[in-house]
C-alpha positions as CSV (number, residue, x, y, z in Angstrom):
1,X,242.0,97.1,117.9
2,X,241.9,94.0,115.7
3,X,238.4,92.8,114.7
4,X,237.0,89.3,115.8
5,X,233.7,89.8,114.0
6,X,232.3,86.4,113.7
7,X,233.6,85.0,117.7
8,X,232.8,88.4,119.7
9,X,229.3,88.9,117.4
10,X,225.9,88.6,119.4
11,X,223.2,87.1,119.5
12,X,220.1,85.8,121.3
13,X,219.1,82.8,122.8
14,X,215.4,82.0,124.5
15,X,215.4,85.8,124.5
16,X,218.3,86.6,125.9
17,X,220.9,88.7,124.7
18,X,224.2,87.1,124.4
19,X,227.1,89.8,123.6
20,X,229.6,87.4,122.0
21,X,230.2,83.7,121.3
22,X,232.2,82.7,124.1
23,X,231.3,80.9,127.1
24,X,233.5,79.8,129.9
25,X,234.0,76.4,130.5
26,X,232.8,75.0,133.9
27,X,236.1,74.9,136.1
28,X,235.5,73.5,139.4
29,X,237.5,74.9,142.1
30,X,238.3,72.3,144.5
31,X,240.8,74.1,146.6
32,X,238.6,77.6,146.8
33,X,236.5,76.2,149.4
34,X,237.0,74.6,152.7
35,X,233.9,72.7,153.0
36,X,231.9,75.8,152.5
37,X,228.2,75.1,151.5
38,X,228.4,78.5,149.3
39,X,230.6,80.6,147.2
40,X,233.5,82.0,149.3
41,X,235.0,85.6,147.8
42,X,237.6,83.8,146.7
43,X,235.1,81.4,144.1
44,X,233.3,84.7,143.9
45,X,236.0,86.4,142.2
46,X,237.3,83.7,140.2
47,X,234.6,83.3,137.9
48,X,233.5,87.6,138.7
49,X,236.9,87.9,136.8
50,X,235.7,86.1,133.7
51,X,232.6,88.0,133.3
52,X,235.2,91.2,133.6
53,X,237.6,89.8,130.9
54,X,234.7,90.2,128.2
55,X,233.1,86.4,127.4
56,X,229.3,86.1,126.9
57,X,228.2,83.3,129.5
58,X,229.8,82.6,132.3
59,X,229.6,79.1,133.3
60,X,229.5,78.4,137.5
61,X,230.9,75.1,138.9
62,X,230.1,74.0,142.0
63,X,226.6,72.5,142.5
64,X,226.0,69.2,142.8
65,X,222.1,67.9,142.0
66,X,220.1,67.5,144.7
67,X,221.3,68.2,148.7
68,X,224.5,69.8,149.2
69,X,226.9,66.9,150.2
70,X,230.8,67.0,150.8
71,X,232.7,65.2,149.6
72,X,236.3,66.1,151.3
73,X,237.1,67.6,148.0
74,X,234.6,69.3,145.4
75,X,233.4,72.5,146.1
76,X,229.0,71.3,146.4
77,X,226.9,74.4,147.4
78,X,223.6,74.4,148.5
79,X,220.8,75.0,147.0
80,X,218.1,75.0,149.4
81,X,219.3,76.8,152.7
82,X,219.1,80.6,152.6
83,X,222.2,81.8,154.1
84,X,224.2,79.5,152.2
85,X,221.9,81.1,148.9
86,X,222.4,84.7,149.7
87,X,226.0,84.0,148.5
88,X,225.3,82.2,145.2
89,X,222.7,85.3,144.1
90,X,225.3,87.5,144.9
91,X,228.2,85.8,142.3
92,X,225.0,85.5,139.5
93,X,225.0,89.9,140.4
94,X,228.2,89.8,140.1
95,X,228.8,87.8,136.9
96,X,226.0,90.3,135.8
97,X,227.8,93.1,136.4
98,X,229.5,92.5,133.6
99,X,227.3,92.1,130.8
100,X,227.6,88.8,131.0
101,X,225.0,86.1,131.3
102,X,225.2,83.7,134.6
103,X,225.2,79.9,133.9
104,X,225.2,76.9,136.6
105,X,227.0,73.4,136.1
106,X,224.7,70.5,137.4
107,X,226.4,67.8,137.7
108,X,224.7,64.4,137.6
109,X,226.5,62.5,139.8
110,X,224.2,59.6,141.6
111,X,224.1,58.9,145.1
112,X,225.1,55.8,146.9
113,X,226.8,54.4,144.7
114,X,224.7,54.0,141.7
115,X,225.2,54.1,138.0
116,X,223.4,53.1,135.3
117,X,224.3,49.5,135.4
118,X,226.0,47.2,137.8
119,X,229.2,47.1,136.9
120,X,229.6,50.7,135.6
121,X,232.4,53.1,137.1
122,X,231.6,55.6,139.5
123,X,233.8,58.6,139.9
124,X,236.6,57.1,141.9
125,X,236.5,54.4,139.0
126,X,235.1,51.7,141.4
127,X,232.3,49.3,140.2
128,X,228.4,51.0,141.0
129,X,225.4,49.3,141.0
130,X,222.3,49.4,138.9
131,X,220.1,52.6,139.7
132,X,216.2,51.6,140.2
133,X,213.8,53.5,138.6
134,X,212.6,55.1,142.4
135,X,215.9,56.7,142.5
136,X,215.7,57.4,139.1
137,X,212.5,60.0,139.7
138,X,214.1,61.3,142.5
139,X,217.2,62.3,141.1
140,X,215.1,63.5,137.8
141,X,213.0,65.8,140.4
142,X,216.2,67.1,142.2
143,X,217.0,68.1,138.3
144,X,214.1,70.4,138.0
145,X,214.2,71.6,141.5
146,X,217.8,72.9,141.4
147,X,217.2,74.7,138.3
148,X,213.6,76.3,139.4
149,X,216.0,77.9,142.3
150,X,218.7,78.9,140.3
151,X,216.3,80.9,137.9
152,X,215.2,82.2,141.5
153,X,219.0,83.1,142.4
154,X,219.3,85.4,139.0
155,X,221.5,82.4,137.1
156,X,220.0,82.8,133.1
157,X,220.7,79.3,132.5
158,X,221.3,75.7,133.6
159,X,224.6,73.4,132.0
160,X,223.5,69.8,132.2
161,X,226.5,68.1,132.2
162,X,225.5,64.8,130.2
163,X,229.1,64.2,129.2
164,X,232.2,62.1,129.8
165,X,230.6,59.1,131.2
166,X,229.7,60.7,134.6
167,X,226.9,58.8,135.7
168,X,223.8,59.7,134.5
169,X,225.5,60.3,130.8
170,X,226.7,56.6,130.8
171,X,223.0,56.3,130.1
172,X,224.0,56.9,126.9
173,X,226.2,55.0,126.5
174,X,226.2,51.4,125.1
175,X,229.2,50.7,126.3
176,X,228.0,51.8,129.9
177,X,224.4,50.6,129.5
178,X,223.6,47.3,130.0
179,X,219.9,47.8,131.1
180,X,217.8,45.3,130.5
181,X,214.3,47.7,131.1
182,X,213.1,50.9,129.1
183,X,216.1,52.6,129.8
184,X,218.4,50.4,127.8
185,X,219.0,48.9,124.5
186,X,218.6,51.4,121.4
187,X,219.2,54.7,121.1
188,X,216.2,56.4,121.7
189,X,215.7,53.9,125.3
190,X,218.9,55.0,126.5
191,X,218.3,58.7,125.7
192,X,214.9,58.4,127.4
193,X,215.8,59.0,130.9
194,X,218.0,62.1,129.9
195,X,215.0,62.9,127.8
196,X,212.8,63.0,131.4
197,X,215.1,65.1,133.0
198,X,215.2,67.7,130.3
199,X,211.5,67.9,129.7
200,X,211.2,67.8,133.9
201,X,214.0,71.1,134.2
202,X,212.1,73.0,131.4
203,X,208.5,72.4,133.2
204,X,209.4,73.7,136.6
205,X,212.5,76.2,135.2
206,X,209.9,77.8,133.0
207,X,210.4,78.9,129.4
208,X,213.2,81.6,129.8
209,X,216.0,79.9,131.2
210,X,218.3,78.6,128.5
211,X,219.3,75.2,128.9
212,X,222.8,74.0,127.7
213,X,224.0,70.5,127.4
214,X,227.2,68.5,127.3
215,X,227.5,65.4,125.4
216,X,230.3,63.5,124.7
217,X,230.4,63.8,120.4
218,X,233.2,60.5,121.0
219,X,233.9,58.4,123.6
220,X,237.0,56.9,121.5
221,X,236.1,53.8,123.1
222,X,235.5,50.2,121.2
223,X,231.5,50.0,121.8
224,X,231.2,53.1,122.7
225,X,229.6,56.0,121.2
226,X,230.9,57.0,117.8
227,X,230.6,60.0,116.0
228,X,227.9,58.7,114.1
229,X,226.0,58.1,117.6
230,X,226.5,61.3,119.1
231,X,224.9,62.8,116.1
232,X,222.2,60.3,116.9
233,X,222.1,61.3,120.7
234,X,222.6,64.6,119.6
235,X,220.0,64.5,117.5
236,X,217.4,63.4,120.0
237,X,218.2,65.3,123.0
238,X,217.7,68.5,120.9
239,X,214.0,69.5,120.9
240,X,214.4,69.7,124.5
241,X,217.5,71.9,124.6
242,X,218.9,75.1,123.8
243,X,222.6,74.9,123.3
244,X,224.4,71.9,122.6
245,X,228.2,71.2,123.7
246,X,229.8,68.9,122.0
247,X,232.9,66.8,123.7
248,X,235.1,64.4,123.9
249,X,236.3,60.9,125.3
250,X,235.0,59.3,129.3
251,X,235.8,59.8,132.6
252,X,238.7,57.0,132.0
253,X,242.3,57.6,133.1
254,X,243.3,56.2,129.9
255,X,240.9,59.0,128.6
256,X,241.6,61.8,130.7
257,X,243.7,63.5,128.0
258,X,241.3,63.4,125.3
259,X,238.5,64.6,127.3
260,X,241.1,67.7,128.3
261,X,243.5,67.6,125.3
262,X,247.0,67.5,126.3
263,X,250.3,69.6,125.1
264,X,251.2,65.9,122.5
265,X,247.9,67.0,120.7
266,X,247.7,69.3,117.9
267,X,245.6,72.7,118.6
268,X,241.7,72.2,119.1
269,X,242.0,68.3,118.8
270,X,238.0,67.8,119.4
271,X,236.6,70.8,117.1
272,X,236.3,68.0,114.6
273,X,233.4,66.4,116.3
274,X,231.7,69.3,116.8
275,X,231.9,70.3,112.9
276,X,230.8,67.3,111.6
277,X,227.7,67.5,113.7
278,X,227.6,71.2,111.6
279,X,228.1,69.3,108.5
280,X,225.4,66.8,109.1
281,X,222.6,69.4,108.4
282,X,220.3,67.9,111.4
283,X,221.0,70.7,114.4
284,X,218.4,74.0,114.3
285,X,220.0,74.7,117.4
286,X,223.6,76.0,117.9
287,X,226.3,73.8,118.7
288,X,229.2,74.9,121.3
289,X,233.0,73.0,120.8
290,X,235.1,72.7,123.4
291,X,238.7,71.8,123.9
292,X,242.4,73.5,124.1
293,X,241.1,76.6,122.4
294,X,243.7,78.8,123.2
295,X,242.7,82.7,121.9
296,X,240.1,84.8,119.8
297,X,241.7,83.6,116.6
298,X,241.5,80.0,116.7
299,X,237.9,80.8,118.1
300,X,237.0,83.0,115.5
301,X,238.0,80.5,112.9
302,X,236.0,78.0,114.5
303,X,232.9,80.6,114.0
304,X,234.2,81.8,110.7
305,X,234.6,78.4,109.3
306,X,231.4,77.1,110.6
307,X,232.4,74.3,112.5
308,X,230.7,75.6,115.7
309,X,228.0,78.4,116.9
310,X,229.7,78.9,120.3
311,X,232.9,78.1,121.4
312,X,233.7,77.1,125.4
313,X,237.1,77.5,126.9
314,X,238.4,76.9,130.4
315,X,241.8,76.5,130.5
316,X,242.9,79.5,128.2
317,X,241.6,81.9,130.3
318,X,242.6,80.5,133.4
319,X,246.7,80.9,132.3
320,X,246.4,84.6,130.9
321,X,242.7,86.2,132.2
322,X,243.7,88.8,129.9
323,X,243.5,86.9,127.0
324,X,240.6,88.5,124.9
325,X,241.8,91.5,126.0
326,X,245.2,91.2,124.6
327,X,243.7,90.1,121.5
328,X,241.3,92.8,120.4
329,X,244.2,94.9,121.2
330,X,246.4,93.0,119.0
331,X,248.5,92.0,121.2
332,X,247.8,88.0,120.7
333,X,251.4,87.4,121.1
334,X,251.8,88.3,124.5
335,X,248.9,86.3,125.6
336,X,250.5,83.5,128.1
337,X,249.5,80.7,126.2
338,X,248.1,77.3,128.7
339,X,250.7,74.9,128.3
340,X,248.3,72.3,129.0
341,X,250.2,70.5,132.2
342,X,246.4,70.0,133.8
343,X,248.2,71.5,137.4
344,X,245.1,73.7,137.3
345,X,242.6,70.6,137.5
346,X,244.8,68.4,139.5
347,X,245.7,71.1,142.3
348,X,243.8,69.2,145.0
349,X,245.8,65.6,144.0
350,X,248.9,67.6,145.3
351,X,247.0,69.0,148.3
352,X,247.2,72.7,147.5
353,X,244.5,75.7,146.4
354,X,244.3,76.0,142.7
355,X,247.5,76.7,140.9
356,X,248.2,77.6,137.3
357,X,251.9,76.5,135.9
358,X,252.3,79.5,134.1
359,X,250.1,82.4,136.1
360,X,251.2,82.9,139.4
361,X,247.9,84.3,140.7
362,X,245.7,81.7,140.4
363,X,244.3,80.8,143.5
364,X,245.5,83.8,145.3
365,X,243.4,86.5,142.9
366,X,241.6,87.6,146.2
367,X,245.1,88.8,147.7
368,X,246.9,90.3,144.8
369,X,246.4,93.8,145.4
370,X,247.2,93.7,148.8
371,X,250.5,91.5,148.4
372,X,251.6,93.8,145.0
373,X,252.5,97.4,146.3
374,X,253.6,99.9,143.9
375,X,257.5,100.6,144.4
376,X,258.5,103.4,145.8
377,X,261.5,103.9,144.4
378,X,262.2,101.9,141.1
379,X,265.4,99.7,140.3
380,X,266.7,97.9,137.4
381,X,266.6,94.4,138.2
382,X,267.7,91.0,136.9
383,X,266.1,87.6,137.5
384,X,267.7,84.6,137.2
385,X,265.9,80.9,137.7
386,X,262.4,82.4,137.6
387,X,260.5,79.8,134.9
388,X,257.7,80.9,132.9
389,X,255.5,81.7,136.1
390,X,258.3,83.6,138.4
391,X,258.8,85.9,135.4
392,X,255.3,86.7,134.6
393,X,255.0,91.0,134.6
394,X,251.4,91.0,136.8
């Protein structure tokens, strides 16, 4: 067994008993859900399978603030009918199961097409229009809602995804926010309304639900936020959080492979950000990087080092669910490294359930063991043309 002291040691946060320093990074599933407003087995078992391969939090996709709405794409459970909530307290058992702790995504993604400014992308990159403050406290009270019923549900914690220029981050923007009220202008205006919703999530979540936030550490955009701001914005979100994730780059096709490092970067591109907000000296509370981590070494290095507390990984664990496994045993070199193609996040832009380019059972986890008998009589066998997936040993 090879030792990964500083990665797989524990700790505590809020109370709770975290076994190691890894958290899974909030995948969303498009293509394990046909319009189902809950967790179907097979979204069950995809993130059940990460609590089972060993990381400490396991971070849920698949909630949308506020009521459940579909979108003909994303997987948006609901949060406030009880048959459809049966299912979600069942995957927070499950996750449990496993000694792992159970962690929601909300997402803040506005309805009716508002951002923060006129002007300012929505999702599909169109132009949105100024949200008024009415909507504002409406979406702020979903916020707290949401994560009162989670708590209820068994989930230990709440991800507020305040990153990548999603909606309700471009608030933090001043390349996004062009408010002219409160809400805009300095730093500490356009952190305010975040700054709401936190203290809003903590007051009706109660005190012993850890509450994790993503910011983007970079937008590496002219006028946007620099490093030296996302400290800032770091630095003012954090009496109101527990966890801080620190990322990279906006919702921005020019963007996209920043945000989700591609195979022309070098390993852990973003782990920068995230150690110079270590370096600065101003964070009580631990910071979480993110981005192409690809097994326990490089995370343990990142703990070792001290460039982060936590590290978050998604796409690692998604080509090879074996990886921390393989690793403790030594065996780091036949973890099937992610080749970092994105296939896995862009499965629904070619119409099919979620597919990995290098593990063949992703998206079909639920139906392994009944389409992989045992042989019953064994044969030597060549394979010719099978690429990295067709040759995987399951």
């Amino acid at each position: 067994m090879t030792n990964y002291s500083h990665v797989l040691s524990p700790t505590r946060i809020r109370g709770h008993f975290i076994k190691n320093r890894i958290v899974t990074g909030p995948s969303t599933i498009h293509s394990a859900s046909n319009g189902e407003l809950y967790p179907t087995e097979a979204a069950m078992l995809f993130f059940e399978k990460r609590a089972k391969a060993g990381v400490g939090i396991v971070t849920v996709a698949g909630v949308g603030t506020g009521p459940a709405a579909d979108d003909g794409m994303h997987a948006s459970w609901d949060l406030y009918q009880q048959n459809h909530t049966n299912a979600l307290a069942e995957l927070a058992d499950r996750i449990h199961f496993y000694g792992a702790k159970a962690s929601m995504e909300l997402m803040g993604i506005f309805h009716d097409g508002y951002t923060v400014s006129d002007g300012a992308p929505l999702m599909n990159f169109e132009p949105g229009r100024e949200i008024p403050i009415k909507e504002m406290e409406r979406f702020k009270e979903w916020y707290a809602n949401d994560a009162a019923i989670l708590r209820d549900l068994g989930y230990d914690a709440v991800l507020l995804h305040f990153g990548h220029s999603i909606p309700v981050a471009q608030f933090l923007s001043p390349y996004t926010n062009k408010r002219k009220d409160q809400y805009g202008g300095s730093t500490e205006n356009r952190c305010r309304y975040l700054i709401e919703i936190l203290e809003a999530v903590r007051a009706k979540a109660g005190p012993n639900m850890i509450i994790e936030v993503r910011i983007s550490g970079s937008e590496f955009i002219n006028g946007g936020i620099d490093l030296a701001e996302g400290i800032r914005i770091g630095q003012l979100l954090q009496p109101h959080v527990d966890l801080l994730q620190v990322s990279a780059g906006m919702h921005n096709p020019k963007l996209m492979t920043v945000t989700h490092p591609c195979g022309f970067l070098p390993p852990t591109p973003n782990v920068f950000l995230a150690e110079e907000f270590k370096k600065s000296g101003q964070f009580y509370i631990p910071i979480s990087t993110i981005g192409a981590i690809g097994n326990l070494q490089e995370a343990d290095d990142i703990i070792a080092s001290g460039k982060a507390d936590f590290v978050t990984i998604a796409r690692a664990l998604i080509a090879d669910i074996d990886m921390i496994t393989k690793c403790r045993e030594g065996r780091i070199d036949a973890v099937v490294p992610c080749i970092k193609c994105m296939h896995c996040h862009d499965s629904a832009v070619f119409g099919r359930h979620m597919r990995c380019a290098v593990n063949p059972s992703v998206g079909l986890e639920q139906h392994i063991e009944r389409m992989i008998q045992p042989v019953k009589k064994q044969k030597k066998v060549a394979v010719i043309g099978g690429g990295p997936a067709g040759m995987k040993v399951l």
